[in-house]
N, C-alpha and C positions, 0 to 999 in steps of 0.2 A: 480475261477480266476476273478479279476475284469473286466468290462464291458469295452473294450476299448472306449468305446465312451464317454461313462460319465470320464474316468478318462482324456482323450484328451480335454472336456468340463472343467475340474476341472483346469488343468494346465492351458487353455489359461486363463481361470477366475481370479487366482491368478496373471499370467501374466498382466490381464490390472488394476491389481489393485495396483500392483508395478507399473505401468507408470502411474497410475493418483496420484500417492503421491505427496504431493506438497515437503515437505523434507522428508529426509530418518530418518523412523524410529531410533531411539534407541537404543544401543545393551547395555545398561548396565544402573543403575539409574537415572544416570544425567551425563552433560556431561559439567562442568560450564568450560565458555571461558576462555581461558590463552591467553589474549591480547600481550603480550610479549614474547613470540613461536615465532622462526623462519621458523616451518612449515608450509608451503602452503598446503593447500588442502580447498576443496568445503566446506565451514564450519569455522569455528574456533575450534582450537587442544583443545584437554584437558589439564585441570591442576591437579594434582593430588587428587585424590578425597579425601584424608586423609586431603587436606588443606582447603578444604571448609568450610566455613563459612555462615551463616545465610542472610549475606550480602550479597551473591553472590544470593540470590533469591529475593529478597524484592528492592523497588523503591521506592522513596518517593518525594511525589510535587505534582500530578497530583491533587489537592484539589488546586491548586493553577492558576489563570486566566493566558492564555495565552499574551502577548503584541498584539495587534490586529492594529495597530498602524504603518501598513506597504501598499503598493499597493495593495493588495486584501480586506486586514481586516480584515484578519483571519492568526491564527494560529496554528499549528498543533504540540502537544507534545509528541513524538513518543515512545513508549518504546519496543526496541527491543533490541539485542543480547547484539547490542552495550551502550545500558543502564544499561541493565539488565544480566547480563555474565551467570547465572544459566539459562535463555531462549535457551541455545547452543543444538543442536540436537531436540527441544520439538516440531518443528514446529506449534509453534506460537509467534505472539505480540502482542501489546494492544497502543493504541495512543488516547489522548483529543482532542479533534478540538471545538475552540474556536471563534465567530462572533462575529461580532460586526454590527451594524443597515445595515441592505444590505451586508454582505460582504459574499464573496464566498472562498469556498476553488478551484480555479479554475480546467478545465477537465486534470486528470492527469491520469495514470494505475499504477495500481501495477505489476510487471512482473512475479511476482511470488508466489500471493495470492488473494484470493477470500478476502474481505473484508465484514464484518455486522456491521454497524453503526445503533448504537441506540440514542435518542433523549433525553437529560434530560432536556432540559430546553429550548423554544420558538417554532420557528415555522419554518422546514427545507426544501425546495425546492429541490429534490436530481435528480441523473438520472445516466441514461451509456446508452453507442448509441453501437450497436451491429455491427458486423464485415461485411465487402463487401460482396459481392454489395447490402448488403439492407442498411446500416448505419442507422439501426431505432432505434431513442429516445426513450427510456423507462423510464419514469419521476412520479416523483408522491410529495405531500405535506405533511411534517409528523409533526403532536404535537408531546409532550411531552411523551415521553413511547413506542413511533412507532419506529419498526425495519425496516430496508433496506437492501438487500444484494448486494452488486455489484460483479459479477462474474472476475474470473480472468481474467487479463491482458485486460480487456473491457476500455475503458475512460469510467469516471463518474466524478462528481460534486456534490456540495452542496453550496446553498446560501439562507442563514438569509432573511427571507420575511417580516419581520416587524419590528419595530420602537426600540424595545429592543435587548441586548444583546442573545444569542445561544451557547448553550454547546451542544457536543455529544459525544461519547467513541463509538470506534470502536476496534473489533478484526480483525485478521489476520491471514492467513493458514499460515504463514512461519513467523519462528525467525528472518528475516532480507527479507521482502518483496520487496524492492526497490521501489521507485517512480522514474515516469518521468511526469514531469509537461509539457504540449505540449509546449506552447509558450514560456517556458526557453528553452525546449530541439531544440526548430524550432530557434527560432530567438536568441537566447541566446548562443548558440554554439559557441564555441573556438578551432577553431577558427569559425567565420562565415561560413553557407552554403552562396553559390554564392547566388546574390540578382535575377540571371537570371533564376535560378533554383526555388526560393519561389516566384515568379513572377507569373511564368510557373505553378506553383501547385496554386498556388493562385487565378489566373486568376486576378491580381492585377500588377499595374504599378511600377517599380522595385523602384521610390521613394520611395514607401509608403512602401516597403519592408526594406529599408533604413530607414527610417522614423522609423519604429515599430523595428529594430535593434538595433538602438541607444539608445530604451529605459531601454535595459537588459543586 
């Protein structure tokens, strides 16, 4: 008879390894998006696998520079579910992030993936600040070749430190990660959060909260 203690050890085991999945597993080869499904469910439905096509795996462009040509100066070419429809169930994606001289990808999270950015081209200034009550920077300078990982749902950043353009590709635990940009999601909100409320978090005068409203 087995050991109840090891088989009690064995179950919680597999128990916390279902709750650290970032998506659910697979139950069948692939499970490519049928964007046009009236079903709801956590995921996007299948389409018949008998329809699939070659196209439903393969992306094409990320050889191609991002417009950088905006308030930050960077931009990010994402490829997830929603690009890429064979990504449905595999939890994973893949995205370009493109600089321009100083420009940042500003402090955003993903909500539902650890991210690894690697570096192919200039010099990257990266980071994530870790959760209450320490809120500690974790920052480092990457050349050409250097990996980084930002853990999930942490804020982190990158920004271009020198005079030339910046490439980097990064992966993702999940087929549709989500971002939230802090300062679209704070001040950029639709509608407004009250200016008495980012004031009060701010420890800033509700002008200036006005002020930096206006601009998103």
């Amino acid at each position: 008879m087995a050991n109840p203690i090891f088989f009690s050890g064995f179950l919680v085991l597999c128990l916390y390894i279902i709750a650290i999945a970032s998506d659910n597993s697979p139950l069948q080869d692939f499970c490519v998006a049928d964007p046009k499904s009236a079903v709801l469910l956590n995921g996007l439905a299948c389409k018949d696998p008998k329809l699939a096509q070659a196209s439903d795996f393969s992306f094409s462009g990320l050889h191609i520079a991002g417009n950088t040509s905006n308030a930050v100066e960077s931009r990010v070419t994402p490829v997830t579910v929603a690009q890429l429809p064979g990504l449905n169930t595999l939890g994973i994606s893949f995205a370009r992030v493109d600089y321009a001289p100083w420009g940042v990808n500003p402090p955003h999270t993903h909500p539902r993936a650890t991210e690894i950015l690697t570096v192919l081209k200039g010099c990257l200034e990266v980071g994530f600040v870790t959760s209450n009550p320490e809120n500690r920077l974790i920052t480092k300078v990457l050349q050409k070749g250097d990996v980084f990982v930002f853990p999930v749902g942490l804020i982190h950043f990158q920004r271009n430190v020198r005079p030339g353009n910046a490439v980097a590709v990064a992966a993702l635990s999940s087929q549709n990660p989500g971002v939230i940009t802090i300062a679209n999601a704070v001040f950029g909100s639709k509608p407004d959060v009250d200016s008495d409320i980012l004031a009060k978090a701010f420890q800033i005068d509700e002008s200036i909260v006005k002020d930096i409203q206006s601009k998103f």
